[in-house]
PyMOL commands that place a pseudoatom at each C-alpha (Angstrom):
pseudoatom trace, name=CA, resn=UNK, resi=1, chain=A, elem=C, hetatm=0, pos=[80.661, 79.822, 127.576]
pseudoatom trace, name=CA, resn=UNK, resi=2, chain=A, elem=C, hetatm=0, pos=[80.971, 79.661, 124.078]
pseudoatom trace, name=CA, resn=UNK, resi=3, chain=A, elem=C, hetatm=0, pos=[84.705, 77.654, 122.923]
pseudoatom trace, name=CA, resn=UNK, resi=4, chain=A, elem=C, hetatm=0, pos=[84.999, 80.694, 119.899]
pseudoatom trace, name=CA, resn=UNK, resi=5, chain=A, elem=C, hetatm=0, pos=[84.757, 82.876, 123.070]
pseudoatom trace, name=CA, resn=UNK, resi=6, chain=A, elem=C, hetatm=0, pos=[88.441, 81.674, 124.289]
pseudoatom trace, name=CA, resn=UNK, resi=7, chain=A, elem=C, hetatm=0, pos=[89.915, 82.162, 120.857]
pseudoatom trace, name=CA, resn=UNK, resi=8, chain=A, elem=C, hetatm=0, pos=[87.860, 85.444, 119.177]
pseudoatom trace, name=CA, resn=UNK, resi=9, chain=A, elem=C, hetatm=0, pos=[88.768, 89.078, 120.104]
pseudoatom trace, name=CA, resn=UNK, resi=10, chain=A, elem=C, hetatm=0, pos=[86.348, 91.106, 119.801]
pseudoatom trace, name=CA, resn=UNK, resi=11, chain=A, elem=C, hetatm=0, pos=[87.308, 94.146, 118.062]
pseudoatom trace, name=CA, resn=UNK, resi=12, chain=A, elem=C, hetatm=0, pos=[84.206, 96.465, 117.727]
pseudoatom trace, name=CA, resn=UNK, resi=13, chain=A, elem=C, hetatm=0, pos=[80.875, 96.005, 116.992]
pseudoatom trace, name=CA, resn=UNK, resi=14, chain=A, elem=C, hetatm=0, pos=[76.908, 97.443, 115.331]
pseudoatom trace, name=CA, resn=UNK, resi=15, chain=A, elem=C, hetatm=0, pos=[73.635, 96.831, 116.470]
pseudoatom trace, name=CA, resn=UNK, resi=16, chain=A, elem=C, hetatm=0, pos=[73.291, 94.211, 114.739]
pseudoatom trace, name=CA, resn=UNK, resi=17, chain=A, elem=C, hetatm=0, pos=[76.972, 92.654, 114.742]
pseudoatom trace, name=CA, resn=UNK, resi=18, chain=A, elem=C, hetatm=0, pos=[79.918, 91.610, 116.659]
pseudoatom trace, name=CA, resn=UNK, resi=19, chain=A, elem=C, hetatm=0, pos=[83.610, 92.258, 114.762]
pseudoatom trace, name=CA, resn=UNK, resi=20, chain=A, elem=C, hetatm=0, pos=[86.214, 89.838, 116.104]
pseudoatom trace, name=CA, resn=UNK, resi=21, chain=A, elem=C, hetatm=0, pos=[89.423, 88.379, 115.295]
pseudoatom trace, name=CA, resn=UNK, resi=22, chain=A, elem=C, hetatm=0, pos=[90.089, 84.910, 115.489]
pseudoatom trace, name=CA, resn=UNK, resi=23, chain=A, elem=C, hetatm=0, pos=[93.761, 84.149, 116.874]
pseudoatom trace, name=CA, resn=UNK, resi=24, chain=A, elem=C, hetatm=0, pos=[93.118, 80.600, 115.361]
pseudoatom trace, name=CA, resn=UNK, resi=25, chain=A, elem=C, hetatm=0, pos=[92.861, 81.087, 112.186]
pseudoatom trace, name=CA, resn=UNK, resi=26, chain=A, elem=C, hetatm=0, pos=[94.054, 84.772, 111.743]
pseudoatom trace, name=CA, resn=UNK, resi=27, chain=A, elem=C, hetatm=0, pos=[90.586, 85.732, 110.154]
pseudoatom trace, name=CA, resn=UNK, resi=28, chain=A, elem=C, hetatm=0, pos=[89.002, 89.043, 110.691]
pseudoatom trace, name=CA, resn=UNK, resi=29, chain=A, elem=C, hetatm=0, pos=[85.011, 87.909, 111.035]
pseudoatom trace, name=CA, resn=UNK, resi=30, chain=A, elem=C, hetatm=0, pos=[81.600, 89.804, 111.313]
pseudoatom trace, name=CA, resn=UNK, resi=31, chain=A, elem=C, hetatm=0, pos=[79.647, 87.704, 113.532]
pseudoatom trace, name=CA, resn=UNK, resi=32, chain=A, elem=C, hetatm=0, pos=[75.939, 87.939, 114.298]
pseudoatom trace, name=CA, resn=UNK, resi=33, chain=A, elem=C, hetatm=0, pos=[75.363, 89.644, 117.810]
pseudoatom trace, name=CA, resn=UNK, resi=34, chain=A, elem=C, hetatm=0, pos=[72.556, 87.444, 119.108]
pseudoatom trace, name=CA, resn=UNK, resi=35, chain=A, elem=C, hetatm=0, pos=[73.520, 84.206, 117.287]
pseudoatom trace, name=CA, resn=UNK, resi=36, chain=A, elem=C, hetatm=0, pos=[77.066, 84.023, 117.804]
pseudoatom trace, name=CA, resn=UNK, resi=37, chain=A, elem=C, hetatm=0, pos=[77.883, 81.696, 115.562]
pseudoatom trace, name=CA, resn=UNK, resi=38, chain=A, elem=C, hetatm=0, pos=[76.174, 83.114, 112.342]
pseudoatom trace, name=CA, resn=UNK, resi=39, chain=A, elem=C, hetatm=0, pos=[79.309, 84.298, 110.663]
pseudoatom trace, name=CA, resn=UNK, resi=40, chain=A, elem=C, hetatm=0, pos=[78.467, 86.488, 107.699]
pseudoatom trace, name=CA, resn=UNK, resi=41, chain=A, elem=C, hetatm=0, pos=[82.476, 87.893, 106.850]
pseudoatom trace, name=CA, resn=UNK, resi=42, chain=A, elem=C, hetatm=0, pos=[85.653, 86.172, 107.348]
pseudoatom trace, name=CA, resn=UNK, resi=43, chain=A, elem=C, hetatm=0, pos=[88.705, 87.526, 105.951]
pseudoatom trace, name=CA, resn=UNK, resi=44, chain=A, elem=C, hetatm=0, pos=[92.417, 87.411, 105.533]
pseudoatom trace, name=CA, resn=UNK, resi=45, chain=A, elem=C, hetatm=0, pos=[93.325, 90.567, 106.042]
pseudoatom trace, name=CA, resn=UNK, resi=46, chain=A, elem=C, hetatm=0, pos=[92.071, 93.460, 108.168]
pseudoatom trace, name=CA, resn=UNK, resi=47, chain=A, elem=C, hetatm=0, pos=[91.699, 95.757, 104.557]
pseudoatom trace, name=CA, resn=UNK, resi=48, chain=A, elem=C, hetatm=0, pos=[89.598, 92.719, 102.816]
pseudoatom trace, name=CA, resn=UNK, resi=49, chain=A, elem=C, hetatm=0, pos=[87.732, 92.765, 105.906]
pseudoatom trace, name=CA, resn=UNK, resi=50, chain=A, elem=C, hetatm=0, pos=[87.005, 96.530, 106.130]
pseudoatom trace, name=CA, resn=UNK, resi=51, chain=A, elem=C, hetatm=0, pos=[85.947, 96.538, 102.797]
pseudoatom trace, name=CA, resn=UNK, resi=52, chain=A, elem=C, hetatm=0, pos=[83.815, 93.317, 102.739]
pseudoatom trace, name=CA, resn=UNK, resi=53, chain=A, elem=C, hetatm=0, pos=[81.755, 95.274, 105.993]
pseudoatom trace, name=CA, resn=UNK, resi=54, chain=A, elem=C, hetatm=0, pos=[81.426, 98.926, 104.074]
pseudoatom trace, name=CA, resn=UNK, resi=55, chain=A, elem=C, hetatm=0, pos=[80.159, 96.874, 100.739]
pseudoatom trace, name=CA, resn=UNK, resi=56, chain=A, elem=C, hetatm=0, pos=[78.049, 95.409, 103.422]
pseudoatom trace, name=CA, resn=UNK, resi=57, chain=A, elem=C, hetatm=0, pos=[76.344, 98.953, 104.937]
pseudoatom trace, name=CA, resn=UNK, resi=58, chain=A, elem=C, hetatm=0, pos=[76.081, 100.279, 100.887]
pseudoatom trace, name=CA, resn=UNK, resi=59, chain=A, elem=C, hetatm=0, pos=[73.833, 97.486, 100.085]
pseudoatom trace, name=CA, resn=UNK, resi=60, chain=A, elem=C, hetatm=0, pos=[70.251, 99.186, 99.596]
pseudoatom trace, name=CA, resn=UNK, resi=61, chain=A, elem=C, hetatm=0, pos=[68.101, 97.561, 102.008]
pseudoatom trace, name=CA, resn=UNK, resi=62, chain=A, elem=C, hetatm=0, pos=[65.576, 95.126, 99.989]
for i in range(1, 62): cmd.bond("trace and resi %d" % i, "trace and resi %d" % (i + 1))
show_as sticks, trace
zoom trace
């Protein structure tokens, strides 16, 4: 098992993506769902963080 795994809630999740909270370092984090530990947002609060994932889903796919 992963150490994160002892430490991360997760909170909800995509296809593509994993939504946790980390109890160690009070971050809100977007975490890749078949490489774990690809983080792509980590935030201080759970607004920043909803934001940072709906800026995320807007981007125009290149």
């Amino acid at each position: 098992m992963i150490e994160d795994d002892f430490y991360c809630i997760e909170i909800s999740g995509s296809s593509l993506d994993t939504y946790t909270y980390d109890v160690r370092t009070n971050k809100w984090e977007s975490r890749d769902r078949q490489q774990y530990q690809n983080l792509f947002i980590s935030c201080d609060t759970l607004a920043d963080f909803l934001q940072a994932v709906l800026d995320d889903i807007r981007q125009p796919e290149e």
